[in-house]
KOLTOR-43982 format. One line per field, with one value per residue (C-alpha): residue in one letter; chain; y, x negated, z negated. Coordinates in steps of 0.02 Angstrom, whole numbers, plus 50000, padded with zeros to 5 digits. Layout:
N
rest [A  ...] $
kette [A  ...] $
yy [Y  ...] $
xx [X  ...] $
zz [Z  ...] $
// end
This chain:
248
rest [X  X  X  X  X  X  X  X  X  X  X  X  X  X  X  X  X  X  X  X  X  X  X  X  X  X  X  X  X  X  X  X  X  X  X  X  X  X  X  X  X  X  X  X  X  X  X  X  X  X  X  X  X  X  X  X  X  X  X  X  X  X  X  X  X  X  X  X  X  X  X  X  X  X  X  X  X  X  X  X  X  X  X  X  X  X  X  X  X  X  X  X  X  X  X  X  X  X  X  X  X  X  X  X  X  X  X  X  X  X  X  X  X  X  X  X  X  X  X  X  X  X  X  X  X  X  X  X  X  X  X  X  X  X  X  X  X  X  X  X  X  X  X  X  X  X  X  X  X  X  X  X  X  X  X  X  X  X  X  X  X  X  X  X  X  X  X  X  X  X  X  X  X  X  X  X  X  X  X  X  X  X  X  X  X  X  X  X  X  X  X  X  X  X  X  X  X  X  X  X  X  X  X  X  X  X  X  X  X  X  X  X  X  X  X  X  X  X  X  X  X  X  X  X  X  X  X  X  X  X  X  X  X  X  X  X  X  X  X  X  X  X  X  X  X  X  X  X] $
kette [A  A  A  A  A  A  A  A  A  A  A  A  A  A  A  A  A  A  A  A  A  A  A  A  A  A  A  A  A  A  A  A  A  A  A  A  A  A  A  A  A  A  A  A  A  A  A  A  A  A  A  A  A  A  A  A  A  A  A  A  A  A  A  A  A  A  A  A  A  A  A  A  A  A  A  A  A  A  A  A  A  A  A  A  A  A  A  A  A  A  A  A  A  A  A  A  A  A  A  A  A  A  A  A  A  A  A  A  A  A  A  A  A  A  A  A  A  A  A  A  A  A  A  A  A  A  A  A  A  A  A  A  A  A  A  A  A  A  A  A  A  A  A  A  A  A  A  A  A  A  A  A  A  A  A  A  A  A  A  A  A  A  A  A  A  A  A  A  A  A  A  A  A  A  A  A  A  A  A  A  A  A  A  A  A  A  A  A  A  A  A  A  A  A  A  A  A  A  A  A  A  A  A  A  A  A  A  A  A  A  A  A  A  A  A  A  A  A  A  A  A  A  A  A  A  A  A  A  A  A  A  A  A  A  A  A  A  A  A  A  A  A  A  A  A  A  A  A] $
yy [50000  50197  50357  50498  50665  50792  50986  51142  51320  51361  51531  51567  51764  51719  51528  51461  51442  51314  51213  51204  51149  51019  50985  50951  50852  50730  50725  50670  50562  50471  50454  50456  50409  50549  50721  50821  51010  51055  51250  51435  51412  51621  51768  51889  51790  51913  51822  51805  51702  51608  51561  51533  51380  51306  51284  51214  51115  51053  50992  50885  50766  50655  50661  50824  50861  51070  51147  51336  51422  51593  51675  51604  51746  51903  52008  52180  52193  52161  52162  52021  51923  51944  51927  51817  51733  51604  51688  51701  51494  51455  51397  51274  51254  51046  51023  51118  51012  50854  50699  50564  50371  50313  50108  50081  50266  50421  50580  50690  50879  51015  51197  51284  51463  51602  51757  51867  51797  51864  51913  52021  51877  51812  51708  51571  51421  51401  51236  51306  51173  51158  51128  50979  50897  50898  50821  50703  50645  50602  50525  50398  50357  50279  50083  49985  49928  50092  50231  50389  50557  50700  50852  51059  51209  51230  51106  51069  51066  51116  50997  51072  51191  51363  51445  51395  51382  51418  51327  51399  51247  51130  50999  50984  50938  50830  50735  50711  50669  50518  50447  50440  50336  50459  50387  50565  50735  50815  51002  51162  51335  51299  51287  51158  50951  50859  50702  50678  50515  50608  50487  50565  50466  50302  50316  50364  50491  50555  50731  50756  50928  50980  51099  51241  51267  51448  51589  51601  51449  51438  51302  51199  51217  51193  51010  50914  50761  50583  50469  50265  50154  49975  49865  49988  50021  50196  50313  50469  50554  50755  50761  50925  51007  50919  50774  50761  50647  50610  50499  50588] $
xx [50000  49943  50027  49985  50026  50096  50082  50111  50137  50054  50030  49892  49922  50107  50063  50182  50038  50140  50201  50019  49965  50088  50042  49832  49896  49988  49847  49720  49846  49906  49729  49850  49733  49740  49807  49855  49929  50018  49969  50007  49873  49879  49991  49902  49760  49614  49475  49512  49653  49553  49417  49573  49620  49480  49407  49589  49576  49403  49436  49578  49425  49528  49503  49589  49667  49722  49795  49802  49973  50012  49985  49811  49790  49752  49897  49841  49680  49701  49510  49498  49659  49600  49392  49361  49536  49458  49312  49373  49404  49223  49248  49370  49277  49264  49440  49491  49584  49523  49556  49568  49586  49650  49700  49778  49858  49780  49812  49788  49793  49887  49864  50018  49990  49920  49843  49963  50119  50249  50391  50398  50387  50218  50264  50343  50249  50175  50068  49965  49893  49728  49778  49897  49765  49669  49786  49829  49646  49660  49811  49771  49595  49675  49662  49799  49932  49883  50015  49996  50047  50019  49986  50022  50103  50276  50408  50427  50565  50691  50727  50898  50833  50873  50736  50677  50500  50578  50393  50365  50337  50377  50521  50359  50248  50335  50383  50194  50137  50289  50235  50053  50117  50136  50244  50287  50243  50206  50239  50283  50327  50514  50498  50604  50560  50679  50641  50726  50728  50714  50753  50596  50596  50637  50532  50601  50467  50506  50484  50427  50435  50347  50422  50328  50218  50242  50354  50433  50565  50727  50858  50735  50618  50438  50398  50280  50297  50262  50234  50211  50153  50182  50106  50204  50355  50328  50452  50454  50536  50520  50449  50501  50436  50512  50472  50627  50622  50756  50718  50735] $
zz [50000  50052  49972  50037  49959  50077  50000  50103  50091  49913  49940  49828  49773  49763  49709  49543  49444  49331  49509  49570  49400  49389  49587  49529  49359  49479  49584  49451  49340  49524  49636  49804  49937  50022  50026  50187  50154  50288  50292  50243  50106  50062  50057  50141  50204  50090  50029  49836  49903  49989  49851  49744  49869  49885  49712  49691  49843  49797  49629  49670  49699  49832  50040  50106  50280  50292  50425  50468  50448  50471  50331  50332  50482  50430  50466  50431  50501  50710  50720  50602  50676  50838  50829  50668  50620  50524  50441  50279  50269  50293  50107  50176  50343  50290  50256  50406  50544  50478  50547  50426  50428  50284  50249  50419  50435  50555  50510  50669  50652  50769  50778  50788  50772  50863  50844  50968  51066  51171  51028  50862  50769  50751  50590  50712  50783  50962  51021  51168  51300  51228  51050  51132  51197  51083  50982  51108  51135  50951  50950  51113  51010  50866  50842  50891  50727  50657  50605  50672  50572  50660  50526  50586  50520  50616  50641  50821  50824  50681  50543  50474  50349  50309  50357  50552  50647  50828  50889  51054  51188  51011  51092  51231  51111  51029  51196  51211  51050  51058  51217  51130  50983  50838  50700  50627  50615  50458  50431  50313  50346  50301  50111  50104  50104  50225  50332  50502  50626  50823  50949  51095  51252  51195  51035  50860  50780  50593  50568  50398  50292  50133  50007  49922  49784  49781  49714  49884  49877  49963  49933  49815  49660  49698  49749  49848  49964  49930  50083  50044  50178  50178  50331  50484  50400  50259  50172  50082  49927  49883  49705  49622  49477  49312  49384  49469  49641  49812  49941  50100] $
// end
């Protein structure tokens, strides 16, 4: 058996100090074999955020997979968003888009955001070709009988939750990555946990969303996902602070 813990959205400068606590006590009690956090590791993306998540990050002592969300982007400084997006995770820079092989399960990362796009809202999610095949290249490399968990930011496409991702060129990816062989797709952004079956071209791919650890919650308390996997077959339950738990 494999349990991964899936965190996301943390938001260190608006973090619940008491939910990440509780998140790094689980961690340490638990030994999951893995943990993959799913993005928007800051609020603002400054760099005091960013020490604060990795010393957190780093002393969870267990293998880590992070993706870049977009708060992780600096928002307020266009020189830095647009000429050295990623400077200020050079703390991180191990953790960063990590693939990981862990007892029989790949995790394969996806970029989802972007420094400038086409609408007002540059909060929402957009998979440009590169990033895909990148991704894809991954996902075709992985040994046969293995599950396949693709890790990013956004939703692809949306998973019934308040708050949306509206993933430019998502539903496309997500076509792709199915025909490759991925399992499910884990994500954040929404706030919200949920797991979803998607029947994609003849394939059913789970689409798999982490809650918050943050002051910024929606519909639910702070929680965190965890995913057991049992020969091919896995499942997954929110865990919410005060150890409260729901299948999804």
């Amino acid at each position: 058996m494999t349990r991964l813990f899936h965190v996301s959205d943390v938001h260190f400068g608006r973090e619940d100090r008491a939910a990440v606590d509780w998140f790094g006590a689980r961690v340490k009690e638990e030994q999951p074999d893995a943990v993959i956090m799913t993005g928007d590791l800051t609020m603002q993306a400054r760099a005091k955020e960013f020490s604060a998540a990795a010393k957190w990050l780093q002393g969870l002592g267990r293998p880590v997979t992070v993706e870049v969300g977009n708060h992780d982007l600096p928002y307020f400084n266009l020189w830095a968003r647009f000429v050295t997006p990623y400077k200020r995770y050079r703390a991180l820079e191990t953790m960063i888009e990590k693939p990981l092989d862990v007892k029989g399960v790949a995790v394969v990362p996806l970029k989802t955001t972007a420094r400038f796009q086409w609408r007002l809202n540059w909060s929402k999610g957009y998979v440009s070709t590169r990033a895909l095949q990148e991704s894809l290249a991954l996902v075709e490399a992985v040994p046969t009988g293995d599950l396949v968990f693709v890790a990013c930011h956004h939703p692809l496409v949306e998973g019934g939750t308040r708050m949306t991702s509206e993933t430019h060129r998502g539903p496309e990816a997500l076509g792709a990555l199915a025909q490759a062989g991925a399992h499910a797709v884990l994500t954040g952004h929404v706030h919200d946990p949920f797991d979803v079956e998607k029947q994609v071209g003849g394939r059913t791919v789970r689409l798999i969303g982490a809650g918050t650890l943050s002051e910024r919650v929606r519909a639910q308390p702070p929680s965190f996902n965890e995913i057991t996997v049992e020969g091919a077959s896995f499942s997954t339950k929110a865990r919410f602070m005060g150890e409260g738990s729901v299948a999804l």
